[in-house]
TIPALUM-357886 format. One record per residue (C-alpha): residue number from 1; x, y, z. Coordinates in pm, 1 decimal. Example, Ala and Ser with C-alpha at 12.3 -4.5 7.8 and 13.67 -1.06 7.14 Angstrom:
  seq         u         v         w
    1    1230.0    -450.0     780.0
    2    1367.0    -106.0     714.0
This chain:
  seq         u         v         w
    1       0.0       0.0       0.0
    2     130.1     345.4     -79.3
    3      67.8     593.3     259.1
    4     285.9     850.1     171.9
    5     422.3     995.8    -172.1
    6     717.1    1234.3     -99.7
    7     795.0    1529.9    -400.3
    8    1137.0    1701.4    -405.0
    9    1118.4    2020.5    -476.9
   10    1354.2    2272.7    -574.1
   11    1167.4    2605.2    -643.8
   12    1108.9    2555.9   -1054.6
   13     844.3    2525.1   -1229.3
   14    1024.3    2225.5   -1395.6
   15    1026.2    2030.6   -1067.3
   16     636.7    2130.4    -993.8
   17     555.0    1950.3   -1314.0
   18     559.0    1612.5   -1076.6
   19     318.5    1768.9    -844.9
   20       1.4    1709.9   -1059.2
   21      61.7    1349.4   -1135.0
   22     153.3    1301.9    -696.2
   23    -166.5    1452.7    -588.5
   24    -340.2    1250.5    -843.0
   25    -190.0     949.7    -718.1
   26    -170.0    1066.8    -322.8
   27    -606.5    1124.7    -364.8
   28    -645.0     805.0    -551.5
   29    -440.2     609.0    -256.6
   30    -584.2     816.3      13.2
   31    -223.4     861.4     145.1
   32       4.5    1159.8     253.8
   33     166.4    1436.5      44.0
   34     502.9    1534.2     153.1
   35     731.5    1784.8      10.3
   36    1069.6    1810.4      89.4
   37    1305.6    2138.7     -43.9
   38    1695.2    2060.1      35.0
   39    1827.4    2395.8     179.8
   40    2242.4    2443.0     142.8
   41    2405.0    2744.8     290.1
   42    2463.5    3005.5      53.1
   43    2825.9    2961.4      45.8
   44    2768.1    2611.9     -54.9
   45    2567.6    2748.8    -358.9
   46    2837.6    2979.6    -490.4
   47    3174.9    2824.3    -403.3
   48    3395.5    2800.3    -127.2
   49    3733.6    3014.1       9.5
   50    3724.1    3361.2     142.2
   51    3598.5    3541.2    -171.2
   52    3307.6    3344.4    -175.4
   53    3173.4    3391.7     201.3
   54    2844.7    3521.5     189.1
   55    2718.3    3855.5     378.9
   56    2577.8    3770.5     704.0
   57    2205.6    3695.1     718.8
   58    2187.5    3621.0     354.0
   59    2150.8    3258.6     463.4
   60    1874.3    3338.5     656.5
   61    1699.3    3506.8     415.4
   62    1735.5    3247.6     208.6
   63    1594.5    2945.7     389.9
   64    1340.4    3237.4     505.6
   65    1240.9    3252.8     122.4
   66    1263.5    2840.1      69.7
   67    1000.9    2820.3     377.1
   68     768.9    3086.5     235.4
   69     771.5    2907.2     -78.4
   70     677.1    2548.7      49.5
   71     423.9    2715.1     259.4
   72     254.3    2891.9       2.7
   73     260.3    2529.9    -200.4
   74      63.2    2399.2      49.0
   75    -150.8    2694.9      74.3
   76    -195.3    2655.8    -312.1
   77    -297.0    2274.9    -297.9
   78    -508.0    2262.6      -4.6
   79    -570.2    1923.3     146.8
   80    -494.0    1620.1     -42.7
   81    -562.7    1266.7      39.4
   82    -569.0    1137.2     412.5
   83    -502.3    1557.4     499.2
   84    -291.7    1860.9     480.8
   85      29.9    1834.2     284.5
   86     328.0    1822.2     493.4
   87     633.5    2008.0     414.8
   88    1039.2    1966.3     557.4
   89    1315.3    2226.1     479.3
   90    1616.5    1943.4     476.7
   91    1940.0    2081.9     551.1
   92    2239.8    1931.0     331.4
   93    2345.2    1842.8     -45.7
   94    1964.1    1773.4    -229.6
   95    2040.5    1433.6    -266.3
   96    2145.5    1312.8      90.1
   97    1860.6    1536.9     206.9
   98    1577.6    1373.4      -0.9
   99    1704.4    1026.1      71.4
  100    1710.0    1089.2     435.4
  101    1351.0    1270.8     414.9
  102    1259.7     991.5     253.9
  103    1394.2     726.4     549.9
  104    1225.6     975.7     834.1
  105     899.3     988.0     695.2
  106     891.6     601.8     546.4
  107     808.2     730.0     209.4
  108     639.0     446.1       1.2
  109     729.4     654.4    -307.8
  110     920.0     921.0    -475.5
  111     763.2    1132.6    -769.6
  112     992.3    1395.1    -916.8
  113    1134.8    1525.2   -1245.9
  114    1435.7    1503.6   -1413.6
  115    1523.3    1857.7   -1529.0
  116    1510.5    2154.3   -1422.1
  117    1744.4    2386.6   -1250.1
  118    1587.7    2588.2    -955.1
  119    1519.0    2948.2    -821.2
  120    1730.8    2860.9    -546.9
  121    1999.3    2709.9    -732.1
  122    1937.7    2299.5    -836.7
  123    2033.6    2138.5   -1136.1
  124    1791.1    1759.2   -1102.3
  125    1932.6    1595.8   -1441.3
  126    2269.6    1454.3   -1397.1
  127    2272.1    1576.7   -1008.7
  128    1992.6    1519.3    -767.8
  129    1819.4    1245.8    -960.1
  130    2094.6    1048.3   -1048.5
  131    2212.9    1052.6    -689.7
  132    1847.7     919.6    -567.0
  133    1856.7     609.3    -847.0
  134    2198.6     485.0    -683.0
  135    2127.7     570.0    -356.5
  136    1737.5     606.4    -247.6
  137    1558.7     270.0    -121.6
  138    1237.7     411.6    -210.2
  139    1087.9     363.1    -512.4
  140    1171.6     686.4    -771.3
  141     851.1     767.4   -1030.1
  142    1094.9     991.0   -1239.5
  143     883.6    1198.5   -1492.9
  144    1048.6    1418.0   -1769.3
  145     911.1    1787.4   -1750.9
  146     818.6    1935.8   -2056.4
  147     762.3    2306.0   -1998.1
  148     568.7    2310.0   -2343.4
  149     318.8    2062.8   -2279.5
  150     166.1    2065.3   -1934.6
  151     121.6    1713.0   -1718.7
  152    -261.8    1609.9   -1666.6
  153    -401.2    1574.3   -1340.4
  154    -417.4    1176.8   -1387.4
  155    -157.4    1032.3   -1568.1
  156    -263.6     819.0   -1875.1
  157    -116.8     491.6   -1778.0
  158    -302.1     195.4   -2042.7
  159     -15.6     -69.5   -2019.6
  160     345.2     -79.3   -1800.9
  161     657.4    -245.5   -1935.3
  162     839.6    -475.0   -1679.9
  163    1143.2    -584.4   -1855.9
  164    1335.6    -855.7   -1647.8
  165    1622.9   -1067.6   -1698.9
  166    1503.5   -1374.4   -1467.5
  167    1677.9   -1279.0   -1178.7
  168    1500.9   -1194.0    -797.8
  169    1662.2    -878.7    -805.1
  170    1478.9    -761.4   -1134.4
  171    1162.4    -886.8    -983.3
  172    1127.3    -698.2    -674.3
  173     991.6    -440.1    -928.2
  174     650.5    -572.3    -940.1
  175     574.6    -509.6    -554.2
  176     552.6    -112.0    -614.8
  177     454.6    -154.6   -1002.6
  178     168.5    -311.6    -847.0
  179      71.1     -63.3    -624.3
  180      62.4     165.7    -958.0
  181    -165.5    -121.9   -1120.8
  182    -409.8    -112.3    -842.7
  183    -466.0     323.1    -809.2
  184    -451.8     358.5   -1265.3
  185    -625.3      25.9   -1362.8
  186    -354.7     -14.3   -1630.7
  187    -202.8    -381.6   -1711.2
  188     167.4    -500.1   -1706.9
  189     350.0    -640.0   -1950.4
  190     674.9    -869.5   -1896.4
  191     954.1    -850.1   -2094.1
  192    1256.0   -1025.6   -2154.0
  193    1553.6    -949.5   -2419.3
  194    1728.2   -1253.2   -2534.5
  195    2075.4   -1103.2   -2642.7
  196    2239.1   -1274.2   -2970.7
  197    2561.6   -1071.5   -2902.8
  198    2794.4   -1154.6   -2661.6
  199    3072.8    -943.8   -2609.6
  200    3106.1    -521.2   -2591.8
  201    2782.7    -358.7   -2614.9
  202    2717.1     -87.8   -2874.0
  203    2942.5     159.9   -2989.4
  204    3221.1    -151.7   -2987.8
  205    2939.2    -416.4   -3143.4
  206    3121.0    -557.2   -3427.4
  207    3377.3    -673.7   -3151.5
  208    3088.8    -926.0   -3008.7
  209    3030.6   -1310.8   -3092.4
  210    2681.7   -1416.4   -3214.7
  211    2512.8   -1685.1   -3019.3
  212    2419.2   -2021.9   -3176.9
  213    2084.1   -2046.3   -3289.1
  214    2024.0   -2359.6   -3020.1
  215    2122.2   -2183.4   -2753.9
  216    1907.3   -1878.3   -2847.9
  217    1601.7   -2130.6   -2904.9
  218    1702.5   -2281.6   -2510.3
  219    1708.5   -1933.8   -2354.4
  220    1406.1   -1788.7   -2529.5
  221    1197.0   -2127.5   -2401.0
  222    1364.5   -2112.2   -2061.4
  223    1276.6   -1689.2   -2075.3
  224     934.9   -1817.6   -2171.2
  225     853.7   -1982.5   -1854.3
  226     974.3   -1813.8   -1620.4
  227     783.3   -1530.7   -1752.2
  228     440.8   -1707.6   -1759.3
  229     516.6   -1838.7   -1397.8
  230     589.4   -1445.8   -1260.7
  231     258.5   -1352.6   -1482.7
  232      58.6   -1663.6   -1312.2
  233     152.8   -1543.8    -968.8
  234     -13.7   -1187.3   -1094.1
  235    -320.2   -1318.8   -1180.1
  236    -338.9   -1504.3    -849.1
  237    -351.1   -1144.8    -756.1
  238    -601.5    -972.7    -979.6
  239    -328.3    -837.8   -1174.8
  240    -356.0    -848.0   -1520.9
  241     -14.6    -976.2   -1691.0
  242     106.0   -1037.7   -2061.7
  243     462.1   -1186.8   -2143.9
  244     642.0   -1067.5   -2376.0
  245    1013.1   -1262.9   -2522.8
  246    1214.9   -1078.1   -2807.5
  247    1560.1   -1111.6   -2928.9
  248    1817.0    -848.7   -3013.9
  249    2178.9    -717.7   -2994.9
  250    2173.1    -588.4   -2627.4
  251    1866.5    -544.7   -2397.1
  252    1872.8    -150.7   -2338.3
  253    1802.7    -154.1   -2753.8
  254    1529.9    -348.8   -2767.0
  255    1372.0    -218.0   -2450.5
  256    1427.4     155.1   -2576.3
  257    1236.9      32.8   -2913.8
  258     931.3    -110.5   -2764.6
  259     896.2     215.4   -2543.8
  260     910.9     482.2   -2880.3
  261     601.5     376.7   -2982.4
  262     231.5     445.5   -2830.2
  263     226.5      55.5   -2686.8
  264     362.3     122.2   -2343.6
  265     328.5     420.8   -2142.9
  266     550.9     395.6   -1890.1
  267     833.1     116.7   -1813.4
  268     922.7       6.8   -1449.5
  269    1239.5    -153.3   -1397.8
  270    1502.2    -249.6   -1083.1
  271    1871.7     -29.1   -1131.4
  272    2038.2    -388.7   -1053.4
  273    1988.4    -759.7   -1225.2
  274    2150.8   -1045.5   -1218.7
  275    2475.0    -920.4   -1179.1
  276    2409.9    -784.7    -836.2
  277    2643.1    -517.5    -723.1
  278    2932.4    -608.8   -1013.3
  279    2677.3    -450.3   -1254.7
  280    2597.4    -126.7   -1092.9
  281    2338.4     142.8   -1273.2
  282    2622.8     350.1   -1436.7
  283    2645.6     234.5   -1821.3
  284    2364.3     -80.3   -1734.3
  285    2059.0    -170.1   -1871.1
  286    1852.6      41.1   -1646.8
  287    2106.4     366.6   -1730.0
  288    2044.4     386.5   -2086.7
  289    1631.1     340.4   -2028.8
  290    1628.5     637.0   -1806.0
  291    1860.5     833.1   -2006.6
  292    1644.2     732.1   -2362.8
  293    1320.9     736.7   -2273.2
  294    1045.9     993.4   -2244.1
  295     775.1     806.9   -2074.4
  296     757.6     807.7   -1693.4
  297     992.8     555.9   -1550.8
  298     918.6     407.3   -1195.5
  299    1300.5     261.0   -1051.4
  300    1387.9      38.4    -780.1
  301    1724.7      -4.6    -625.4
  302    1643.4    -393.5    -480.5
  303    1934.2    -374.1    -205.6
């Protein structure tokens, strides 16, 4: 069950783009809005050493100006959900701040964008968000703000890809995807990539082997059921499944294909697989779907 949705904020429009899809999802759940602002002293901001020491007070007015603005979010929302929303001004670097938030409150979810820089001096893509995918234990709903086309109250969410590559890591995914299932009515649909290359992945392809046709025609069976055993235990649950097996040069390619169309609107994935720790999200299969895709993309780091 998600209780409480937590939104980072950071004081730009860009970031307040997540707001209308978390209230949606905070009413439909009957949970808890929380928003969270990371506040830095200003000398943090600008730089450090003696020329960059900041006139006294001016980091008072500051987080003076941070708390004005979260109050007059809340003031701008009204209630939402189980109640009022709640609001924390988080001392530290965004990132630390939000996962730490996050642990204090026991967030069930995340919802944020991934650009933006803020009023009071952010930059999400490449900084704050990519420090929550490594480091956050709560699941991220990551949406990409697009300044020229406004978000809709209730996200259109039809069908959700859940690629996996058989592993119990890549399946702890489907506990929060779930959760998404229940509040939008949309289905799931499993996916596994059956690689014919083994080797470097693209740029370096040509330097990878082909698999043998057998042992393509083993894994994709073997893919096959495991699938339709994940998708029976679904069902069990009144979730509504499909499988899904293709094959293709590396996994992040085929998964980034199936998302450009109008098939899937969203994709939920774990930021580790069967490689555990030795395959970390920098340069993985998860790294390239966040980084190539323009759907909403719900991420779970399993340990």
């Amino acid at each position: 069950m998600i209780g409480t949705i937590l939104v980072p904020l950071d004081g730009s429009r860009f970031a307040e783009d997540a707001l209308p899809t978390a209230v949606w999802l905070t009413k439909s759940a009957r949970a808890r809005l929380h928003l969270v602002l990371a506040h830095q002293p200003v000398g943090a901001l600008v730089g450090m050493g003696e020329l960059a020491v900041p006139p006294v007070g001016l980091d008072d007015d500051l987080r003076a100006q941070q708390a004005f603005y979260l109050a007059d979010m809340v003031k701008s929302l009204g209630p939402v959900g189980s109640g009022e929303v709640q609001t924390q001004l988080a001392d530290g670097p965004a990132g630390e701040a939000i996962c730490d938030e996050a642990g204090r409150i026991g967030a069930d979810l995340i919802v944020m964008t991934t650009h933006g820089r803020g009023a009071f001096g952010r930059l999400w893509f490449g900084g704050t968000a990519h420090y929550l995918v490594h480091h956050a234990r709560t699941p991220l709903l990551l949406l990409r703000a697009d300044r020229a086309a406004r978000p809709h109250p209730a996200p259109s969410l039809r069908d959700i890809l859940v690629p996996l590559d058989l592993s119990e890591h890549s399946e702890a995914v489907l506990e929060p995807v779930s959760e998404l299932l229940r509040l939008t009515g949309a289905q799931l649909t499993l996916l596994h990539v059956v690689e014919t290359l083994i080797g470097v992945p693209p740029p370096d392809a040509l330097a990878a082997i082909p698999v043998d046709d057998a042992v393509l025609k083993e894994r994709t069976q073997r893919a096959q059921e495991r699938l339709q055993r994940v998708a029976f235990r679904l069902r069990e649950r009144g979730i509504e499944a499909l499988v899904r097996v293709v094959t293709g040069p590396n996994a992040a390619g085929a998964v980034l294909r199936l998302l450009d169309g109008d098939e899937f609107d969203a994709v939920a994935m774990t930021t580790h697989g069967a490689g555990g720790l030795r395959r970390l999200m920098l340069g993985s299969v998860a790294d390239r779907v966040f980084r190539g895709v323009n759907k909403p993309v719900l991420l779970l780091r399993p340990f």
